[in-house]
HTML snippet that shows the backbone in 3Dmol.js (N, CA, C, O; Angstrom):
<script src="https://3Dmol.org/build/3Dmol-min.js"></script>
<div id="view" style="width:600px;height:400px;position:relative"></div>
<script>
const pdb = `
ATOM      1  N   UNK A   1     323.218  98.346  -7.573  1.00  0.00           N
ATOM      2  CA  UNK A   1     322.779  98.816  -8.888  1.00  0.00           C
ATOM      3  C   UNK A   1     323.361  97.935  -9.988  1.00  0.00           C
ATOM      4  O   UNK A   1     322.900  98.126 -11.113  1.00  0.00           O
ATOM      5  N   UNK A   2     324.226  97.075  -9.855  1.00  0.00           N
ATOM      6  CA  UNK A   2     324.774  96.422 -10.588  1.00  0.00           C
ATOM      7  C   UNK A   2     324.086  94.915 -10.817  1.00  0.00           C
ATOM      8  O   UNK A   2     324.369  94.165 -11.751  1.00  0.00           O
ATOM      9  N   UNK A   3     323.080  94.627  -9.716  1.00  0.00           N
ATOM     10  CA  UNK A   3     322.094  93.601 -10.006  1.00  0.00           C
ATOM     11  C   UNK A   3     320.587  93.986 -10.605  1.00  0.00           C
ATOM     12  O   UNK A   3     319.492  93.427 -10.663  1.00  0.00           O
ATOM     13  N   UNK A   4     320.951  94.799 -10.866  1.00  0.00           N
ATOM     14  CA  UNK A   4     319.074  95.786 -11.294  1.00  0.00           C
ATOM     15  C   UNK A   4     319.232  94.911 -12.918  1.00  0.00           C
ATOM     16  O   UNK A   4     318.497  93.934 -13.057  1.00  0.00           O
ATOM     17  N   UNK A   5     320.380  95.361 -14.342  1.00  0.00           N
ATOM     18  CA  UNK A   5     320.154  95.069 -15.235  1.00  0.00           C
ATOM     19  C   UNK A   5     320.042  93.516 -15.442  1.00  0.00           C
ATOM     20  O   UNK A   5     319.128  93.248 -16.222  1.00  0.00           O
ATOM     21  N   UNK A   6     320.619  92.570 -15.030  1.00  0.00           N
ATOM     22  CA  UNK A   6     320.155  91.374 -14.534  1.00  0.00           C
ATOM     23  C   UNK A   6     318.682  90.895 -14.812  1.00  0.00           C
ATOM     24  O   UNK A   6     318.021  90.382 -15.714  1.00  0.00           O
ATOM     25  N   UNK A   7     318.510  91.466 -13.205  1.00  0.00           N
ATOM     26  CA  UNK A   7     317.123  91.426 -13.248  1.00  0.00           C
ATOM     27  C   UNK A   7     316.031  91.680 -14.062  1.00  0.00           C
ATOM     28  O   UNK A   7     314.938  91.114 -14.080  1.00  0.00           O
ATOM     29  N   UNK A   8     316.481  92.654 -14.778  1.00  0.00           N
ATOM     30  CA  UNK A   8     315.519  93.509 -15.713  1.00  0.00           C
ATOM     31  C   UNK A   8     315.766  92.525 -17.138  1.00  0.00           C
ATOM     32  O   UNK A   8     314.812  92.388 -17.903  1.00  0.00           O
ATOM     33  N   UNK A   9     316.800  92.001 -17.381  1.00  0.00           N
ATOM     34  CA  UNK A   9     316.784  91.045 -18.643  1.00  0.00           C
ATOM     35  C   UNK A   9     315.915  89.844 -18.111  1.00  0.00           C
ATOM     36  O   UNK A   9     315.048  89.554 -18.935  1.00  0.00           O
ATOM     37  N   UNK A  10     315.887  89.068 -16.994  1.00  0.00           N
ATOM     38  CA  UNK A  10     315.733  88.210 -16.619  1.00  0.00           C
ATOM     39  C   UNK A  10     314.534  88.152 -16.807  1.00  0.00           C
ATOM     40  O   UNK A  10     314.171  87.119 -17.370  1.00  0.00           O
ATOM     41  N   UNK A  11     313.409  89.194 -16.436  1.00  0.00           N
ATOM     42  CA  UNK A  11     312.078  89.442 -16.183  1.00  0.00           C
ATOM     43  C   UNK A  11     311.434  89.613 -17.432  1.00  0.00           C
ATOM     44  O   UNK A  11     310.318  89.137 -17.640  1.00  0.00           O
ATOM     45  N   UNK A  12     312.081  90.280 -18.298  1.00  0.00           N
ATOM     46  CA  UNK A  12     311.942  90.881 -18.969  1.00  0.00           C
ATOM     47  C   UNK A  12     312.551  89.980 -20.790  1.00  0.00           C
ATOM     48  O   UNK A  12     312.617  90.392 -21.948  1.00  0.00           O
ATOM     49  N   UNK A  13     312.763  89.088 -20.334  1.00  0.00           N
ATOM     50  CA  UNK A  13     313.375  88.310 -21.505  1.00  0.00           C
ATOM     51  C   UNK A  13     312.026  87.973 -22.768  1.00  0.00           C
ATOM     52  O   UNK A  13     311.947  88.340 -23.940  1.00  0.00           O
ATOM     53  N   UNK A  14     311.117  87.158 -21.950  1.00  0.00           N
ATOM     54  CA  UNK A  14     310.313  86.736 -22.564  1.00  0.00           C
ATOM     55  C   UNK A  14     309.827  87.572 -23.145  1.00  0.00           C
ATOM     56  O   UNK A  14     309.530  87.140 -24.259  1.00  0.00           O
ATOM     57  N   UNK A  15     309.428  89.064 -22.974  1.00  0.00           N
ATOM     58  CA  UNK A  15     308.678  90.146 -23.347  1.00  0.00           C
ATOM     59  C   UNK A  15     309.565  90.380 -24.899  1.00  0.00           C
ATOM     60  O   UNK A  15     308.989  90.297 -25.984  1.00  0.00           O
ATOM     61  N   UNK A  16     311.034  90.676 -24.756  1.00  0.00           N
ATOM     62  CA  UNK A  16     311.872  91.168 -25.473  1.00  0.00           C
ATOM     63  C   UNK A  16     311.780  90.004 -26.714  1.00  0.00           C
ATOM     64  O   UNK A  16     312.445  90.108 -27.745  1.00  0.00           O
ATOM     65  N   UNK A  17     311.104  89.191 -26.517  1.00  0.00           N
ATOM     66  CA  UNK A  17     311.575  88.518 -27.850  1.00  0.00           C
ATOM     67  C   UNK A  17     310.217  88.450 -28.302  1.00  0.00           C
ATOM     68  O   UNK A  17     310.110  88.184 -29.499  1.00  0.00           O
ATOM     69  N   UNK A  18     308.963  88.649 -27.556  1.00  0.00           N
ATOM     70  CA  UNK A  18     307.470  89.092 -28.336  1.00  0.00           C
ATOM     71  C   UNK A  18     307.321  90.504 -28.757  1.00  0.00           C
ATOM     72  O   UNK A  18     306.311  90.811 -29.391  1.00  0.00           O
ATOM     73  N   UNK A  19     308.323  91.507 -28.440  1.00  0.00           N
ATOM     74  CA  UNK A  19     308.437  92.306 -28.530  1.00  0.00           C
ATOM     75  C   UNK A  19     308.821  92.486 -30.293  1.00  0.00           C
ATOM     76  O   UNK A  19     308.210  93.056 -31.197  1.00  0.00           O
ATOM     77  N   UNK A  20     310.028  91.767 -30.268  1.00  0.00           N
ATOM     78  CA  UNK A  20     311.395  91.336 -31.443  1.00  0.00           C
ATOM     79  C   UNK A  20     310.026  90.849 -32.946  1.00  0.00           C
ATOM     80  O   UNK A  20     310.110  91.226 -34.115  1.00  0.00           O
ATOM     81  N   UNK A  21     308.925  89.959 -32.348  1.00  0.00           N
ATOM     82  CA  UNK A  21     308.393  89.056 -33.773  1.00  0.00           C
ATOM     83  C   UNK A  21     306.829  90.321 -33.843  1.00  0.00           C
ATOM     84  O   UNK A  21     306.205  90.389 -34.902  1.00  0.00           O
ATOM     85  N   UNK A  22     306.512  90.958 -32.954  1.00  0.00           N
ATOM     86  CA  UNK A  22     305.918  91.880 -33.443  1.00  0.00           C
ATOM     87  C   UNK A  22     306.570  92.798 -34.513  1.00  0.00           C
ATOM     88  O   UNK A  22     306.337  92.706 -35.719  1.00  0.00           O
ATOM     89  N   UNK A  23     307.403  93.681 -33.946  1.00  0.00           N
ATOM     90  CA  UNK A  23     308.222  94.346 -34.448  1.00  0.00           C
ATOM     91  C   UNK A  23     308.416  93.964 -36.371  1.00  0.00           C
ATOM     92  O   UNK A  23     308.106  94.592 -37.384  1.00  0.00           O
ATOM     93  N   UNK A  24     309.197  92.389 -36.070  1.00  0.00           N
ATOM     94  CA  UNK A  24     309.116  91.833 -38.065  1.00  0.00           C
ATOM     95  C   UNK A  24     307.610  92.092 -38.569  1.00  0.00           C
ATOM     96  O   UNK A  24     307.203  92.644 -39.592  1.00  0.00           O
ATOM     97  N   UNK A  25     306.799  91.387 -37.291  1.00  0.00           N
ATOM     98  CA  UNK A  25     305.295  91.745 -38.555  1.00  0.00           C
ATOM     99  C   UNK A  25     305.018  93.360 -38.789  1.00  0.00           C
ATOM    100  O   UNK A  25     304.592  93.639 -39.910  1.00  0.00           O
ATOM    101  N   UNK A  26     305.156  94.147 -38.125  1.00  0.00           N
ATOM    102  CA  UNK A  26     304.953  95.296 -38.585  1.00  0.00           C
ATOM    103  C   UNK A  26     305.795  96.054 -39.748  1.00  0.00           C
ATOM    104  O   UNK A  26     305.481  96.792 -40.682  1.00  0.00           O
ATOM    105  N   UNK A  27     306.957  95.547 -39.272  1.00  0.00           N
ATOM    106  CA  UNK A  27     307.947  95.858 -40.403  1.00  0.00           C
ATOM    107  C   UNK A  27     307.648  95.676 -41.795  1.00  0.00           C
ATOM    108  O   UNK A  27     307.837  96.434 -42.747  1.00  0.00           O
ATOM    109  N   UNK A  28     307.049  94.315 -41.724  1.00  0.00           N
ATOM    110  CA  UNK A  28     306.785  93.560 -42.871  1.00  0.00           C
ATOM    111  C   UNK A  28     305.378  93.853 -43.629  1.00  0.00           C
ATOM    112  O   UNK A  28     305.054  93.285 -44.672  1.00  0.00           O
ATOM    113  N   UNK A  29     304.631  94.769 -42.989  1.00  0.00           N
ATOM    114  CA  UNK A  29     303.652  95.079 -43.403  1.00  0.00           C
ATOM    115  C   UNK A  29     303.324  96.229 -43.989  1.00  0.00           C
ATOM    116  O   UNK A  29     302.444  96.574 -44.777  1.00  0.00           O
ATOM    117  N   UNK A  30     304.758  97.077 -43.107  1.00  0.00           N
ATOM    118  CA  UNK A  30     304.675  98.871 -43.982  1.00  0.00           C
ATOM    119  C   UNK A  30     305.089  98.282 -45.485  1.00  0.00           C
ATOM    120  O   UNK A  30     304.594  98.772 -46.500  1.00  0.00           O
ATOM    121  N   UNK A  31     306.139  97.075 -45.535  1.00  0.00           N
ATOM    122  CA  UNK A  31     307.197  96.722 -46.810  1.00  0.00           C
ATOM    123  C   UNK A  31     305.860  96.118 -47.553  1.00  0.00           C
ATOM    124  O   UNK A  31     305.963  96.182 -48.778  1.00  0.00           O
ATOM    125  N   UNK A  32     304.392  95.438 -46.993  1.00  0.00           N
ATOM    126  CA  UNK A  32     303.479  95.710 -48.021  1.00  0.00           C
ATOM    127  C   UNK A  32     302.557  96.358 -48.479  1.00  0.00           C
ATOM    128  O   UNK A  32     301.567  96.044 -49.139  1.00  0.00           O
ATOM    129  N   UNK A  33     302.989  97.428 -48.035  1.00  0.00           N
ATOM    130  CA  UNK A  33     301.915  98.516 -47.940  1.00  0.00           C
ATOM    131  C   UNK A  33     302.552  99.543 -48.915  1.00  0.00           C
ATOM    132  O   UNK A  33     301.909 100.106 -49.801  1.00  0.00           O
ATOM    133  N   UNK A  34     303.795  99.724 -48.688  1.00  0.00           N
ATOM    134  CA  UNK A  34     304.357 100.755 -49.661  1.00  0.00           C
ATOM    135  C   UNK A  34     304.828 100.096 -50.892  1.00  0.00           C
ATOM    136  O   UNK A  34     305.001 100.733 -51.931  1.00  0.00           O
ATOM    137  N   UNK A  35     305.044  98.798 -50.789  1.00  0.00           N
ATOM    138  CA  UNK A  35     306.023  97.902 -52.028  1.00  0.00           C
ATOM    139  C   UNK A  35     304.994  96.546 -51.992  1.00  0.00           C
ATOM    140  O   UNK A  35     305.113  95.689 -51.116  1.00  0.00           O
ATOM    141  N   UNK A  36     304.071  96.479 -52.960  1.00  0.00           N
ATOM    142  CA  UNK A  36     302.275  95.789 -53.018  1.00  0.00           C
ATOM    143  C   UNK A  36     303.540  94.300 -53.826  1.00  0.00           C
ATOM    144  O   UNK A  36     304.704  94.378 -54.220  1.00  0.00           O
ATOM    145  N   UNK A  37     302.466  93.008 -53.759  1.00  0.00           N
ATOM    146  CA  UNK A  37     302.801  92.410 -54.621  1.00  0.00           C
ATOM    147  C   UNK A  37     302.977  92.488 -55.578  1.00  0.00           C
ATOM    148  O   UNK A  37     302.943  93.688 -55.848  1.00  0.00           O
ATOM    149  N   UNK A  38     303.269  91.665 -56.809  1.00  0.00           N
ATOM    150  CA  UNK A  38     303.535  91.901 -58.213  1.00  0.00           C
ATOM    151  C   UNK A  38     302.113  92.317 -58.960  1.00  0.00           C
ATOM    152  O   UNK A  38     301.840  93.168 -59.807  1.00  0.00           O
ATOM    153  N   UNK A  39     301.374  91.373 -58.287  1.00  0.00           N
ATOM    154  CA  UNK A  39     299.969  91.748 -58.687  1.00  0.00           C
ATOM    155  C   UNK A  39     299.118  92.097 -57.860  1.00  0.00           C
ATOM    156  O   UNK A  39     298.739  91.525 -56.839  1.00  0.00           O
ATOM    157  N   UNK A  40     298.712  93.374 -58.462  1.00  0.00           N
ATOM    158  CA  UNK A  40     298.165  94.519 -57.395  1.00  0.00           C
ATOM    159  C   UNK A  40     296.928  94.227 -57.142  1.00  0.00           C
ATOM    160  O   UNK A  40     296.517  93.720 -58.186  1.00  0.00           O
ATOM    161  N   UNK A  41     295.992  94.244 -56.292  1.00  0.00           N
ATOM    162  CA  UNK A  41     294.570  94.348 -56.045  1.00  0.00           C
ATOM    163  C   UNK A  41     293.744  95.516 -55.624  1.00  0.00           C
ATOM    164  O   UNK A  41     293.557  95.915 -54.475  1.00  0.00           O
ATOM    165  N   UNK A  42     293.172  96.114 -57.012  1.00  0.00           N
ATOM    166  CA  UNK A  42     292.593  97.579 -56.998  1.00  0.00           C
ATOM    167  C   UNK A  42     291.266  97.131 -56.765  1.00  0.00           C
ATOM    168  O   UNK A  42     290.780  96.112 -57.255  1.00  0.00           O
ATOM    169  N   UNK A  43     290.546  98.137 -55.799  1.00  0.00           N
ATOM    170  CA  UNK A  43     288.952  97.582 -55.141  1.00  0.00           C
ATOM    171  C   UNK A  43     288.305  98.860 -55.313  1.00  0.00           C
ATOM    172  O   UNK A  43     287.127  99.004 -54.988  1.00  0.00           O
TER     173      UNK A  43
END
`;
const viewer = $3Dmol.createViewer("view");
viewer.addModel(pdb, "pdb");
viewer.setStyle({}, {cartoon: {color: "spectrum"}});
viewer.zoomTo();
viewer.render();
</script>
């Protein structure tokens, strides 16, 4: 059991860091969604 987490980073690495730059874009998108540019675009 002590080689399982290993493994599981190992496999699992590449995922964790597409995981990581999704994560900023979404982040970054509530931050423009609730907090708009300076200049707003009303439609």
């Amino acid at each position: 059991m002590t080689s399982l987490p290993s493994s599981y980073f190992g496999l699992f690495y590449p995922y964790n860091i597409f995981i990581a730059i999704v994560l900023v874009i979404l982040f970054r998108i509530l931050i423009w969604l609730y907090f708009p540019p300076k200049e707003p675009t009303q439609s």
